[in-house]
N, C-alpha and C positions, 0 to 999 in steps of 0.2 A: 219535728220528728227526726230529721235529720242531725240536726243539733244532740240531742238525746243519744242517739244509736255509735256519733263520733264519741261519745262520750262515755258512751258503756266499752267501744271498740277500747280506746285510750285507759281504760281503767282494766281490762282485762290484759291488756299488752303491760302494763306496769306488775301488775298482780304478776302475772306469768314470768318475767325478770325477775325480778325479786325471788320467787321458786327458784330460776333455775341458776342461781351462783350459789344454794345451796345443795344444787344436783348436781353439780359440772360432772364431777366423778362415776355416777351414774350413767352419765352418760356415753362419757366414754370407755366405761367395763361395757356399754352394751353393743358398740359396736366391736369393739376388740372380741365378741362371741360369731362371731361372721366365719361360717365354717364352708366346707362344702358339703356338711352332712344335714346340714339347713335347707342344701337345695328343693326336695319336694314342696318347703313352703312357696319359695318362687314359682315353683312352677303350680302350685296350688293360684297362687296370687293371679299370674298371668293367666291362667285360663275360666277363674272367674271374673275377669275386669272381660276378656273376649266374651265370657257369656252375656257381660251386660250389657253389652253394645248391642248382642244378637236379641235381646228381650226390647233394647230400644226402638229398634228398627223395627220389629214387629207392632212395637204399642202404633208408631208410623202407618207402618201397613194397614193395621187396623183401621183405624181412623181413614184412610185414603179410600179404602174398601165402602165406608158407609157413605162417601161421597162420589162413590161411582168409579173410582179411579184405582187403578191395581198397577204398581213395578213391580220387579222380581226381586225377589228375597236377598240377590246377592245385589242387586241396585240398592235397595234400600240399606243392608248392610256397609257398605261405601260409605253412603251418605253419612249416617250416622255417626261414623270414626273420624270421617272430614270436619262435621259440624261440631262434634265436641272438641276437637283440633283445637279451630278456630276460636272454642269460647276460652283454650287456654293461652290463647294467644296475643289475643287484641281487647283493649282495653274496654269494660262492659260489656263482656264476652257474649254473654247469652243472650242480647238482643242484634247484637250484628250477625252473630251464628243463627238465629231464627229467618232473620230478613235475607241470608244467604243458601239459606233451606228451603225457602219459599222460593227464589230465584233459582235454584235448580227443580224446584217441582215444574215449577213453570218452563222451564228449560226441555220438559219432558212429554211437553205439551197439556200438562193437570191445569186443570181451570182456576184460577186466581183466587174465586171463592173456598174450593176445595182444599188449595194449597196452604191457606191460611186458617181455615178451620182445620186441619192436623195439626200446624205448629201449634196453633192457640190449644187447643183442646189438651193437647201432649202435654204445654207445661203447666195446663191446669191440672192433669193428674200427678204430675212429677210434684207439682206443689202441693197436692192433699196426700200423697204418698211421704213426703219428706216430715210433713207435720206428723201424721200418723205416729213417724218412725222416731220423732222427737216425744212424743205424749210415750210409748209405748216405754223408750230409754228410760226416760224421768220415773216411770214407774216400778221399773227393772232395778236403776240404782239407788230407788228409796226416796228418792229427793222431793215424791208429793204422793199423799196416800191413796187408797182407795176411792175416797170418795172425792175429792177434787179430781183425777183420772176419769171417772165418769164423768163430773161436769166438763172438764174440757174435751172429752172424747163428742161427749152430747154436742155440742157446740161446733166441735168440726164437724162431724156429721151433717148438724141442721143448716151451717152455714152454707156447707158443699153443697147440700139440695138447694137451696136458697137462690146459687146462682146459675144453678142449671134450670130450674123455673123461669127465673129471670131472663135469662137468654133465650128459651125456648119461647118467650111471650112478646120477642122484639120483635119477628115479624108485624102480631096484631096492632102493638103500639105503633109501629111504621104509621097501620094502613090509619088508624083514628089521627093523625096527624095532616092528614090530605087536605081538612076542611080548614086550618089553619093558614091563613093570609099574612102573617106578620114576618117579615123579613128574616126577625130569629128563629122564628117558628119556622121557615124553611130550612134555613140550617141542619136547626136538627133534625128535619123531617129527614132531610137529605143524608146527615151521619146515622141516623137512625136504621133506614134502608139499606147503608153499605153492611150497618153490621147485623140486619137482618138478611141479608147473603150470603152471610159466614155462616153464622148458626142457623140457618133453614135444616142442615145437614146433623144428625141425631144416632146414636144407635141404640137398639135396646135395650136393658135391662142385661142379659145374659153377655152383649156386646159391650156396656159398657165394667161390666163386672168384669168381662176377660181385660179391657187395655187399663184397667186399675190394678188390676192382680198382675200383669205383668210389667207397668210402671213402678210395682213394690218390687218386685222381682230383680228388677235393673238395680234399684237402689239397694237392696239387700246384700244383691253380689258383690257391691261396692264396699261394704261392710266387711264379708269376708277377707277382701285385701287387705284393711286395715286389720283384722287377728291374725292373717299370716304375715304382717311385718313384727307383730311380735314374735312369732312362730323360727322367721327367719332370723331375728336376733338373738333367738334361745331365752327368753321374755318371760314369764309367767303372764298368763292373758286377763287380763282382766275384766271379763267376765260379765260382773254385773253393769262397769261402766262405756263398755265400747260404742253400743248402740246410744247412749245420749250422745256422748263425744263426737262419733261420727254426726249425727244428724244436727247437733249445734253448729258444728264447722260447715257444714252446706247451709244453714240457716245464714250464720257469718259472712260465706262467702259471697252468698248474692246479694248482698247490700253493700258489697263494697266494686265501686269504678275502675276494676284493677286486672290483668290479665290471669285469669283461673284463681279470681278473689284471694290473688299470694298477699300473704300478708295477715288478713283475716278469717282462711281457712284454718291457719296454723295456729293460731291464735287462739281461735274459738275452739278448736282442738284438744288444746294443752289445758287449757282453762277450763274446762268442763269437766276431764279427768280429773282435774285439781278437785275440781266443786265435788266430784264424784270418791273424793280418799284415794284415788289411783297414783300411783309414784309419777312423779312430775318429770325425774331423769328419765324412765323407760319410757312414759308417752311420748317425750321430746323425739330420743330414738328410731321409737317406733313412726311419728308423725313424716318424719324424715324419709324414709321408707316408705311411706303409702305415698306421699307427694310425687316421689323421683317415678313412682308406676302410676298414680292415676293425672298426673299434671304434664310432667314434664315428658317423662314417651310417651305418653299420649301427644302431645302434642306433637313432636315428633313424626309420629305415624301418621297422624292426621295430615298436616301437612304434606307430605311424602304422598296419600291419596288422593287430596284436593289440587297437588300436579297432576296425578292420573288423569282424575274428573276431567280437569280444564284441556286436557291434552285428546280425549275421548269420545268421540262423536256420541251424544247420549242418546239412547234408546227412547223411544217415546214409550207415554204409558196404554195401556189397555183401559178407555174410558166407554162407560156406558152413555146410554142416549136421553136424551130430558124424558123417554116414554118407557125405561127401563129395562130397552133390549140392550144387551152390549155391542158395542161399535168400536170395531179397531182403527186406532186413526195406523197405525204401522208397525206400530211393537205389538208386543205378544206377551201373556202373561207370564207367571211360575208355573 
């Protein structure tokens, strides 16, 4: 699989080259339009990449809430701008940035299970949200009709139920496991039960409808920065293919072992407009531009706050009791 996916990366990175020595000029008409009457798109830009961080932190909260455990909205916001920092930083970002989310939940006194059912759950909806927004693009720029968009839509859907069933039912399997003697058979009795720990923790129907709708919401805002760096380059926007473009390049980038997946966000980026008839010089441009605000000051900022954190005696959380009264261990909620 691995083998396969180097192989698509490598044939897209050649595909994309090959385009842009016949865009050079393109590209460079498109930044020589760099005015300051551009500004509102900046600042359009900037203050939806801030929304998405505040939609992040909430999918967060959310989640921490259904396991009993509540920080304040501006703790959680921190977190969040720290933790995506870090995934543009270090190499295989989004799994050290989780295990370093988890570490400060814990830091806050949230209980280890709960700590780890937020992270997990978060980028399970981040990953049915990014599909979503990938099925949704392909269909926007034409590139699969009607009825294959159903079948794939049908599929994520049943898939997504598929494994929240599945994890809701690890508890029971734990316990049918008890009567088993065999040395592997303890094993997994034993990984079984850690990770019916995690998932004991659930929310309903209307709960998990709200941290899905605002895992889309994170992601969506993120979309906007990328039309206002056309915006900011004085661009023609293109419209039908932004939304593949954007959500191939998040698709790209978390398969690649590289800090804020540089390399194969920009790649799968340019490559996708391509797929999509959008001008190859002005995506280039434009990709440029979204990177320098959602990659690199981000990372940036994040940094800058994950000094804060480390420097800041943390606040403990407001966790409820195993019998569902709430129990302060010393903080205090929102």
């Amino acid at each position: 699989m691995r083998v396969l996916v180097a192989a698509a990366a490598v044939g897209a990175l050649l595909f994309v080259v090959v385009r842009l020595r016949s865009a050079e000029g393109d590209i460079v008409r498109a930044f020589s339009h760099l005015r300051w009457g551009q500004l509102p798109w900046l600042i359009a830009a900037i203050g939806a990449e801030a929304t998405s961080f505040f939609c992040y932190a909430l999918v967060q909260r959310r989640l921490l809430l259904a396991g009993g455990a509540r920080l304040t909205r501006r703790s959680m916001l921190s977190l969040a701008v720290a933790a995506t920092g870090l995934t543009n930083l270090v190499p295989g970002g989004t799994a050290p940035a989780s295990g370093w989310l988890v570490g400060q939940y814990r830091r806050r006194e949230v209980p280890m299970p709960v700590a780890l059912w937020a992270v997990l759950a978060g980028g399970f909806a981040a990953t049915v949200s990014v599909l979503a927004l990938l099925l949704a693009g392909a269909g926007i720029a034409g590139l699969i009709g009607g009825a294959q968009l159903a079948i794939c839509a049908a599929a994520l859907v049943s898939g997504s139920a598929a494994v929240v069933v599945v994890a809701h039912r690890l508890p029971g399997a734990a316990g049918r496991l008890d009567h088993f003697d065999a040395r592997g058979s303890r094993v997994v009795r034993r990984l079984a039960e850690k990770a019916a720990g995690v998932v004991e923790f659930r929310t309903r129907f209307a709960g998990g409808a709200e941290v899905l709708g605002l895992s889309l919401c994170n992601w969506a805002l993120d979309v906007v920065v990328l039309v206002a760096a056309f915006g900011l380059l004085d661009l023609p926007i293109p419209w039908r293919a932004v939304l593949f473009a954007y959500a191939t390049a998040q698709v790209a980038g978390s398969l690649a072992p590289l800090p804020g997946g540089i390399g194969f966000v920009e790649g799968g980026m340019i490559g996708a407009f391509a797929l999509a008839h959008a001008g190859v010089g002005h995506a280039v441009a434009a990709t440029v531009i979204y990177r320098v605000i959602t990659c690199w000051a981000i990372a940036a900022v994040g940094s800058l706050t994950m000094l804060v954190l480390s420097r800041r005696r943390p606040e403990p959380a407001l966790v409820e009791t195993t019998g569902g009264a709430p129990g302060v261990t010393r903080g205090r909620g929102a």
